[in-house]
C-alpha positions in Angstrom: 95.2 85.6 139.9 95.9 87.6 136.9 98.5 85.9 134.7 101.5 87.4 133.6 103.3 86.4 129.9 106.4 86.1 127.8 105.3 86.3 124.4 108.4 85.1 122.3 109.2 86.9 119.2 111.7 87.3 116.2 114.7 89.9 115.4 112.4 89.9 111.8 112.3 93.9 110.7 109.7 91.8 107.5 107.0 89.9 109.6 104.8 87.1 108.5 101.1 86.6 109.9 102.6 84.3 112.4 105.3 86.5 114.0 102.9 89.3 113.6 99.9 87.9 116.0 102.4 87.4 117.9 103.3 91.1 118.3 99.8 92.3 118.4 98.7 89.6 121.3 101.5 91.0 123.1 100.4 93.9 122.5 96.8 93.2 123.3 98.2 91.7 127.0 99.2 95.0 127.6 101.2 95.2 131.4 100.1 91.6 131.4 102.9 90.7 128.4 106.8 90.8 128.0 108.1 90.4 124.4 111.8 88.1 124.0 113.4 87.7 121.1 113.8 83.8 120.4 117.3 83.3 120.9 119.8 81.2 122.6 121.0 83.3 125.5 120.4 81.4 127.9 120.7 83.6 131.1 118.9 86.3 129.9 116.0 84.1 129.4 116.1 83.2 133.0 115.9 86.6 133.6 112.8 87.6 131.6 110.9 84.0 133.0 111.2 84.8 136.7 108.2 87.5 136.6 106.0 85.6 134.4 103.6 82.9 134.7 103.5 81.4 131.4 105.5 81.5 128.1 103.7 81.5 125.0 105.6 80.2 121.7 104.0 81.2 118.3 104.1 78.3 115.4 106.2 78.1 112.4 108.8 80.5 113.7 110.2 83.2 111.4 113.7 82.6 109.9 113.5 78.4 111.6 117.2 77.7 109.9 118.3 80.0 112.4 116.8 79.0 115.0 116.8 75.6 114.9 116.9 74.5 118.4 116.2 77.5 120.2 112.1 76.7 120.6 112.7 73.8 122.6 115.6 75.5 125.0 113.0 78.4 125.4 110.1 75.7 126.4 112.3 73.0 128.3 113.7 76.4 130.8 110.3 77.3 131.4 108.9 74.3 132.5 112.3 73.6 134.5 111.0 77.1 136.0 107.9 75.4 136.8 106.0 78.2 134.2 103.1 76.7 131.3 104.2 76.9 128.0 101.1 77.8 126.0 101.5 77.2 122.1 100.2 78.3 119.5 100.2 76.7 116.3 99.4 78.0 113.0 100.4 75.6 110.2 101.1 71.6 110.8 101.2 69.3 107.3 101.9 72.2 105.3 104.9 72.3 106.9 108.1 71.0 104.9 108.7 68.0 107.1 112.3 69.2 108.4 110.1 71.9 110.1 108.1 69.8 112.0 110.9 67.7 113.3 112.4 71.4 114.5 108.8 72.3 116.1 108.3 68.7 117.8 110.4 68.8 121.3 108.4 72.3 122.1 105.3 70.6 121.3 105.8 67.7 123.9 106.9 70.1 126.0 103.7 72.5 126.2 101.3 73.0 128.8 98.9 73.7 126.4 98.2 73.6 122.4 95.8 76.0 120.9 95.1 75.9 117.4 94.6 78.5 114.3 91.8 76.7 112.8 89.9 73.3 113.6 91.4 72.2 110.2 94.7 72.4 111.8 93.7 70.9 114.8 92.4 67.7 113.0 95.7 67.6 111.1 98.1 67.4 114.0 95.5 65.1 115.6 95.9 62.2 113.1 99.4 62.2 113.5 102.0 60.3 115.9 103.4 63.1 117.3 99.8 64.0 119.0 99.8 61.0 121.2 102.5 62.1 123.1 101.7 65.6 123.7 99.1 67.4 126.1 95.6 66.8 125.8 94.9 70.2 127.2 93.9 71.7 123.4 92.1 75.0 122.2 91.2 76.8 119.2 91.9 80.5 118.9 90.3 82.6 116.2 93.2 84.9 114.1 92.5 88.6 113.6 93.6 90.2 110.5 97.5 91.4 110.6 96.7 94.9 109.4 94.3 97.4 109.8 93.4 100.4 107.5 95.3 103.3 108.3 94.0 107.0 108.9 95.9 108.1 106.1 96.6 106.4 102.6 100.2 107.6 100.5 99.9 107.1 97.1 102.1 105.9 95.4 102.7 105.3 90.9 101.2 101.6 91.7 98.2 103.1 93.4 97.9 106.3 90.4 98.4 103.4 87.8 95.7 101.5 89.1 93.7 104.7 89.3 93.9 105.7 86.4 93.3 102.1 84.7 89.4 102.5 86.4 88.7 105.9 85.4 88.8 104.1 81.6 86.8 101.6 82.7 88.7 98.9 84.1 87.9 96.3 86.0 90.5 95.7 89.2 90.7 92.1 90.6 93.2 91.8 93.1 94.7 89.4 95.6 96.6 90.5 98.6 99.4 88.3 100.4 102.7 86.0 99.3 102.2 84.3 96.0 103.2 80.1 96.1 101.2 77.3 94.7 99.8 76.1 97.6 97.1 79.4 97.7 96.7 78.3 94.0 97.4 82.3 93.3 97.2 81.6 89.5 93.5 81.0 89.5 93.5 84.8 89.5 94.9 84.9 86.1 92.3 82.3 84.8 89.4 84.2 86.3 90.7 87.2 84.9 91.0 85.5 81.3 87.7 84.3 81.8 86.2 87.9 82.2 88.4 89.1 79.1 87.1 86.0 77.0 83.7 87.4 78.1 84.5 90.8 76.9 85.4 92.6 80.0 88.2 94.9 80.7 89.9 93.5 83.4 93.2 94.3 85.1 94.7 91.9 88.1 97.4 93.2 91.0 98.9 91.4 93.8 99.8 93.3 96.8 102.9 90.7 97.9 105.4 89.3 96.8 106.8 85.8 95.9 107.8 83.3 98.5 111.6 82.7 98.6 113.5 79.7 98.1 110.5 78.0 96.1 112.4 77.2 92.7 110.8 79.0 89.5 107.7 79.9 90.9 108.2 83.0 89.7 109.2 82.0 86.3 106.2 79.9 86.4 103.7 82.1 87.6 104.6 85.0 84.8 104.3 82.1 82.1 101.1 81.3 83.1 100.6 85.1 82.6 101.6 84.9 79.0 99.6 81.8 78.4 96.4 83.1 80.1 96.9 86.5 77.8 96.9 88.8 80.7 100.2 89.5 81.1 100.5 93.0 79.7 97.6 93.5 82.4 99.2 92.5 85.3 100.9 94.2 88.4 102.8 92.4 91.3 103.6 95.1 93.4 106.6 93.1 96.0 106.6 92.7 99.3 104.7 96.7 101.0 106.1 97.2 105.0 104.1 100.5 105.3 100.4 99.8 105.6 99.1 103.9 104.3 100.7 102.4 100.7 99.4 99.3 100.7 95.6 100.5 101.4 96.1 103.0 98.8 96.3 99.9 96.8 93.3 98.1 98.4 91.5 101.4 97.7 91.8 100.9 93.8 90.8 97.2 93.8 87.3 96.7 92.8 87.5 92.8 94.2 89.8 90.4 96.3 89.6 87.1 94.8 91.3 83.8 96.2 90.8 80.2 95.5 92.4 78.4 98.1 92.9 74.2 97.7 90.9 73.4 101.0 89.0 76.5 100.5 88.6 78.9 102.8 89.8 78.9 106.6 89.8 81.0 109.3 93.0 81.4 109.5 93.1 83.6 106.2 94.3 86.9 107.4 94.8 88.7 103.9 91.4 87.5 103.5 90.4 89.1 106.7 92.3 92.6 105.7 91.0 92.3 102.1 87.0 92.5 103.9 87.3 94.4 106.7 88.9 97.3 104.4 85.3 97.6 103.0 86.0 96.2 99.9 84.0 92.4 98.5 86.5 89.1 99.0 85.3 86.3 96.4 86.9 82.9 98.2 85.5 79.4 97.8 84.1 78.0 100.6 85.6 75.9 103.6 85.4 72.0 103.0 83.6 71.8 106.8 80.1 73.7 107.2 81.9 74.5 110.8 85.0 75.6 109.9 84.5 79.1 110.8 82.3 78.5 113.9 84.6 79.7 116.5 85.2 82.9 114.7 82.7 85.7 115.2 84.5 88.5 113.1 84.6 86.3 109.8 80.8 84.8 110.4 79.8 88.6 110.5 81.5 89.5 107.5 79.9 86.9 105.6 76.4 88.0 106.9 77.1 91.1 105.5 78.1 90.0 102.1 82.2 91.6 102.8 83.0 87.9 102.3 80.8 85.9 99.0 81.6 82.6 99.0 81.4 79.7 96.2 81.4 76.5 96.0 84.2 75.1 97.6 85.5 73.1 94.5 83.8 76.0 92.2 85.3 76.3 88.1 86.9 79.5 86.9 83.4 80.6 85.2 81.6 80.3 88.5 84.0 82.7 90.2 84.3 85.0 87.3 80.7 85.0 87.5 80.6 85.7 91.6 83.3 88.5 90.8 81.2 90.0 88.4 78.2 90.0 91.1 80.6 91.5 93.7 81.6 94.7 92.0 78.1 95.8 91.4 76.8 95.1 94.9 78.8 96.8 97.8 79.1 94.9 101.2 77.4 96.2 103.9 79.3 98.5 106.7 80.5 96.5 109.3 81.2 97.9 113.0 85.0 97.7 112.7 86.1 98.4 116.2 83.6 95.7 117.7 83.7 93.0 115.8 87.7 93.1 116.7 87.1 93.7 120.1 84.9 90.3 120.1 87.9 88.2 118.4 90.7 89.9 121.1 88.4 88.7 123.6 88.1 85.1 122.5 91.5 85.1 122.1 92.6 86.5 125.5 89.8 83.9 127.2 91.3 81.1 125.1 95.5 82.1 126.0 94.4 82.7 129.9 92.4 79.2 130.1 95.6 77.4 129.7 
């Protein structure tokens, strides 16, 4: 029998990664997948559960405060309807604990758990909470929440950049919300390590700063000053329409991220970053099979999209890898199959539950 959805999303006009795959796996369900706003009307959630045969529930929710209990009312009416919740969870620890506690009930109510990343999945596993939730568990691998456009709009970020490597300029980038947890200022330091090296280096981020974290901004421009690279920096804010933002990506000679548990697989700006054509410097995951279960990012390391460092590399080591990255150009990848293959897992991995 061929199984029929209702993939819960958010009112949210600004998506995250999270609420976006869970747009684009309705969207990849096609006739199979409904789309219902997380809410608390109750009746009209009745409705939209009789024609389906599972629900699926995408975690952290967008806007949580707001929703509060609304996760578990969704999952405790479908399993009163007798339909599987299926859920999918993107985050665990890094979660401010207050989340969690919101995100619990659905958990022990689920059919099934699939997980973002094995990372994840070992997180949530060494906790209390996992002993009293379903042992029927997955992994899914995450596609990138963009794709290049046909047609890129310039804009006077995109010219500025432009014209900054027409003189000669270096471009080192990062794409994605800026908080301390992606360590985002190791940018600047690898930056000020090329300068200090006497290379003419500029540094945007595509994003913008998450909200509600107390002077990070404050913080991160001081570091700027500090680091001497503030008069060649760019944050370009928060970029809905994708034909701008690649018309950024276009002028970035490399993506560079340091990440504390280096890198997972369920980076999507990394993802973007690489499958835009353009070389991603990341350090490397803390597991040797981290990335295992995802074909996409395995190929894009194969053909040098993706260079990886040591996973606790210095700032000179990934200056050095950044250097090495905008002389040699990755090799083309075979967009349109490579994310066929991760749509395929994923489908396979939401229809097993």
């Amino acid at each position: 029998m061929t199984k029929r959805y209702l993939v819960f999303i958010s009112e949210a006009a600004r998506t995250c990664g999270v609420e976006e795959f869970s747009r684009l796996l309705a969207g990849r369900l096609g006739v199979r997948a409904q789309t219902h706003v997380l809410d608390y009307r109750i009746w009209s959630l009745f409705g939209a559960l009789k024609n389906v045969d599972a629900a699926v529930l995408n975690f952290p929710v967008v806007a949580w405060k707001k929703k509060l209990l609304s996760p578990t009312l969704c999952a405790l009416v479908a399993r009163f309807m007798r339909r599987d919740v299926v859920v999918v969870l993107h985050e665990w620890l890094a979660l401010d604990w207050k989340r969690r506690i919101v995100l619990a009930p659905a958990l022990v109510l689920a059919s099934r758990i699939l997980f973002s990343a094995p990372e994840i999945a070992a997180e949530f596993a060494e906790t209390r909470l996992s002993s009293f939730v379903t042992r029927r568990r997955g992994m899914v691998p995450i596609p990138p929440n963009l794709l290049p456009p046909s047609e890129l709009r310039q804009t006077p970020h995109s010219e500025a950049l432009r014209e900054q490597r027409r003189n000669g300029r270096l471009i080192l980038g990062q794409f994605g919300s800026i908080y301390p947890k992606k360590q985002s200022t190791a940018v600047l330091q690898v930056a000020a390590e090329l300068i200090a090296q006497g290379h003419d280096v500029g540094i945007v981020f595509a994003g913008s700063f998450i909200k509600g974290m107390d002077n990070v901004e404050e913080q991160f421009f001081d570091l700027a000053r500090k680091c001497g690279v503030a008069d060649r920096l760019l944050v370009t804010g928060y970029i809905a329409d994708e034909s701008t933002l690649f018309a950024i990506f276009e002028q970035i000679d490399v993506f560079c991220y340091l990440f504390p548990e280096g890198l997972t697989s369920r980076r999507g700006s990394v993802l973007a970053a690489a499958l835009f054509g353009k070389p991603v410097v990341v350090n490397a995951p803390a597991s040797a099979k981290a990335l295992d279960h995802h074909d996409l990012f395995r190929r894009l390391i194969e053909t040098h999209a993706i260079r990886m460092v040591p996973t606790n590399a210095d700032i000179p080591t990934v200056a050095s890898a950044v250097l090495q990255a905008a002389e040699d150009k990755p090799n083309k990848l075979d967009l349109v199959a490579g994310l066929e293959t991760v749509w395929r897992q994923i489908v396979l991995a939401v229809d097993a539950a």
